[in-house]
N, C-alpha and C positions, 0 to 999 in steps of 0.2 A: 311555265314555259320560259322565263325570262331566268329562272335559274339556270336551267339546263344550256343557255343562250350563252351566260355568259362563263358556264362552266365547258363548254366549246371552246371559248377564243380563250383560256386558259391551258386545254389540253393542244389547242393550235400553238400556241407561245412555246410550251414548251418542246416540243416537235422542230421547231423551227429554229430554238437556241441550242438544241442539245443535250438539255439536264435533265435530273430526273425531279430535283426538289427544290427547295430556297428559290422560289420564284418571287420577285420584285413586282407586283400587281399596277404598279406607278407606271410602268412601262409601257401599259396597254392604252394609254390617255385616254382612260374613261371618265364618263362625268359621273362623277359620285353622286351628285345630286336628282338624276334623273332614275337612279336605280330602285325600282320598287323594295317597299318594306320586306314582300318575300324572296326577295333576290338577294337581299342582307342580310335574312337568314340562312341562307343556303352559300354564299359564300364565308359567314360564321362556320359553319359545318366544315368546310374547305379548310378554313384557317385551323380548326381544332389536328383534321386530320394531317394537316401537314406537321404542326408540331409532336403528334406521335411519334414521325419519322426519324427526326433528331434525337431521340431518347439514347441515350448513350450503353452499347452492348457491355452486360456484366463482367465482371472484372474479377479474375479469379486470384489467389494468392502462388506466386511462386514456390515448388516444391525444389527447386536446384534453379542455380542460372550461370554463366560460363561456361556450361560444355561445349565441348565442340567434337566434331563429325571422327570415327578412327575404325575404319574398315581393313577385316583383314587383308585383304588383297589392293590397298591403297586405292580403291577405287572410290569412285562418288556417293553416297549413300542416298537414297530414293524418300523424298518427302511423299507422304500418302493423304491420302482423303478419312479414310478411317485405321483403325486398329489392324491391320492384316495385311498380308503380302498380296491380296489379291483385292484391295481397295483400289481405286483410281491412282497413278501417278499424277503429283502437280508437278516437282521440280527433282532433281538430284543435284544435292548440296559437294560442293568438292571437298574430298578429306583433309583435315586440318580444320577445316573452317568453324568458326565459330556459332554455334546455334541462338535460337530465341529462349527465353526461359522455359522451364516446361512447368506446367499448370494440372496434369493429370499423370497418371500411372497406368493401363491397365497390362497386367502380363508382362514382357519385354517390350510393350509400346511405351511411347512418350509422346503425352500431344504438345507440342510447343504452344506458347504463346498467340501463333498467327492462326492458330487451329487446324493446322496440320499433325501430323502422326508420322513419329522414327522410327526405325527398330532398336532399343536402348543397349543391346550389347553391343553394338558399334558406333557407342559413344563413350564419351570418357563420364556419362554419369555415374556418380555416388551409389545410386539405386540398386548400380548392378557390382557387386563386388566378386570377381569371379573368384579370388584367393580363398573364399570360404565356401561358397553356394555359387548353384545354378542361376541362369538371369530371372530366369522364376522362382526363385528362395526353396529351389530343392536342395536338399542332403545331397553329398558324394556318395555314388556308391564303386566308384573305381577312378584308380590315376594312376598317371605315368605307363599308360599304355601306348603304343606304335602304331605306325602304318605298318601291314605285312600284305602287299596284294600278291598277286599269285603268279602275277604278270610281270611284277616290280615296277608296276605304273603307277602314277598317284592315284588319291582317293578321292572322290568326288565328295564335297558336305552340300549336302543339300537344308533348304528352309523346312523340311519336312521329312518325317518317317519315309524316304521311299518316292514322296512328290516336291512338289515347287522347284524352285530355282536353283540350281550350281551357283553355288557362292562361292568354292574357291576349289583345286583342287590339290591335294594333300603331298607331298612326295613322298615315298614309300620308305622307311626308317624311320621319320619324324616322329616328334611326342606329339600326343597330339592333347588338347585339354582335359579336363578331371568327365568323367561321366556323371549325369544329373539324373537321368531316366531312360527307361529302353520301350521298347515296342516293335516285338517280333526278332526282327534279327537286324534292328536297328538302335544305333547308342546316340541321346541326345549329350553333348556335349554343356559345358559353360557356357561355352559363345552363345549356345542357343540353336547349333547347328546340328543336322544328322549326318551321320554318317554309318556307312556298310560293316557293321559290327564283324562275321566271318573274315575280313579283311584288315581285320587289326589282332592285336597279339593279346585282347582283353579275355579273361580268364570267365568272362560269364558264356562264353561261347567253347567248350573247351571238343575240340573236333574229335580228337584221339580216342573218345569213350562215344561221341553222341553227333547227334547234327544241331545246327543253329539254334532250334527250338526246345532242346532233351528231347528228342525223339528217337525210337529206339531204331538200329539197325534194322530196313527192312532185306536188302540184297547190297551184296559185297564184288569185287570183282568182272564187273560187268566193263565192254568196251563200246567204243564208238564204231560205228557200222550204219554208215550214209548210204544211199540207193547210189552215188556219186561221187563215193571217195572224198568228196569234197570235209570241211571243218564242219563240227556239229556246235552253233551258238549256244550259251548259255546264259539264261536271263535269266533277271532279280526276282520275276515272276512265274506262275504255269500257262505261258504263252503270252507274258504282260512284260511291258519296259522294253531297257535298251539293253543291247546283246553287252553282258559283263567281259564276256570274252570268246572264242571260239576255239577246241576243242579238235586236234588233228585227229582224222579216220584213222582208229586202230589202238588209239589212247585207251589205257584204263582210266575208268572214272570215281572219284570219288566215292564211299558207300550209300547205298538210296536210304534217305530217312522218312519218304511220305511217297504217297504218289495221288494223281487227281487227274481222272481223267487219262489223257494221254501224256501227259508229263508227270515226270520222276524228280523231286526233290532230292540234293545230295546233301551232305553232310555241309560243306561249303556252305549252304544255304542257297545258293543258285539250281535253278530248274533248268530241264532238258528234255528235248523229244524223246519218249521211250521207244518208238518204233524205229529211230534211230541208232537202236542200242542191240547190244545182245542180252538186253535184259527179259528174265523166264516171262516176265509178267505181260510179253507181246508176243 
């Protein structure tokens, strides 16, 4: 009891000053002398576990240090909690600025020194050399490809095949970085970034024989034909995302290279209402 007694007016102290550790026991003007033997064991126990506390967190070796922050879009670069665009936000660092050392690698991440996590191709690390390889040390398999939208609007690069975030968007002519990888009818760039392959003048998409995917012509010549006259949208998905563009009543369309459901995929790579369509298959 006499432990517990005066392991109270120790968690009162500190309550009352503020802190969490390095408590000064002088303070509490106890009498040392009246403190039973097992009360000197158990504030022993106290004194062991506070010096746990202090142990100093390991100390990893420098992999780079100097970088600092260089975002396409001059924008602020987002410090994370873990490896991924969809970890917690702590800070976003201003471009130019100088970073903490980084201490790990995984993928295009970098965890700095304070144990946060970058994206490393918008930094000026070593790690990522885009002149030769992707920010994931993939081969080139294309460069010096274009923007070509269809719209002559830019191109969206998103952090993802298709999802995550608009990171910048592209104007239409540009070169835009070496290709690293694809998926589907999306080209991962250097930087690290996606973007809408049908929309660029890259040869792995070649529309004149085929549609986004080599898939073969299913119907040719088909027009738009709304209940409403109105434009018929055309999304990156069969009924999923945001409208790529919309499509005046009466328009030929693209040739259909898939179809699902009640959407028709076109060569473009963009899907469309079929019952919108004078297409035979409705």
């Amino acid at each position: 009891m006499e432990v517990l007694a005066y392991t109270h007016s120790y968690e009162s102290y500190e309550e009352a000053v503020g802190i969490d550790c390095d408590l000064d026991l002088r303070e509490l003007n106890l009498n040392w002398f009246k403190i039973p033997n097992t009360a000197w064991l158990g504030l022993l126990g106290c004194a062991v576990w506070l010096a746990s506390l202090s142990v100093t967190a390991p100390v990893f070796a420098a992999l780079e240090t100097g970088i600092k922050v260089k975002t396409p879009s001059g924008g602020c670069l987002t410090a994370r909690k873990g490896p991924s665009d969809t970890s917690a936000a702590v800070f976003c660092v201003s471009n130019g600025a100088v970073l903490k050392p980084v201490v790990v690698k995984n993928g295009n991440w970098l965890q700095l020194s304070s144990g946060n996590w970058v994206y490393g191709p918008y930094t000026t690390s070593k790690l990522f050399d885009e002149s030769s390889e992707g920010g994931g040390g993939s081969p080139i398999l294309e460069s010096g490809i274009k923007v070509k939208t269809p719209n002559g609007g830019c191109l969206k690069a998103l952090t993802g095949p298709g999802t995550g975030q608009v990171v910048a968007c592209v104007r239409s002519g540009s070169a835009l970085k070496p290709v690293v990888a694809t998926n589907g009818n999306w080209l991962q760039l250097s930087s690290g970034n996606w973007v809408y392959a049908p929309y660029t003048t890259s040869k792995l998409f070649d529309e004149s024989s085929e549609g986004g995917g080599g898939s073969p012509i299913l119907e040719s010549g088909i027009k738009v034909k709304t209940p409403n006259g109105g434009c018929l949208k055309a999304l990156p998905g069969p009924g999923t995302g945001q409208a790529v563009t919309c499509v005046s009543s009466g328009s030929v369309l693209k040739p259909v290279v898939a179809r699902n459901g009640n959407w028709l995929q076109l060569n473009s790579g963009n899907w469309v209402y079929g019952p919108y369509t004078t297409s035979k298959f409705f």
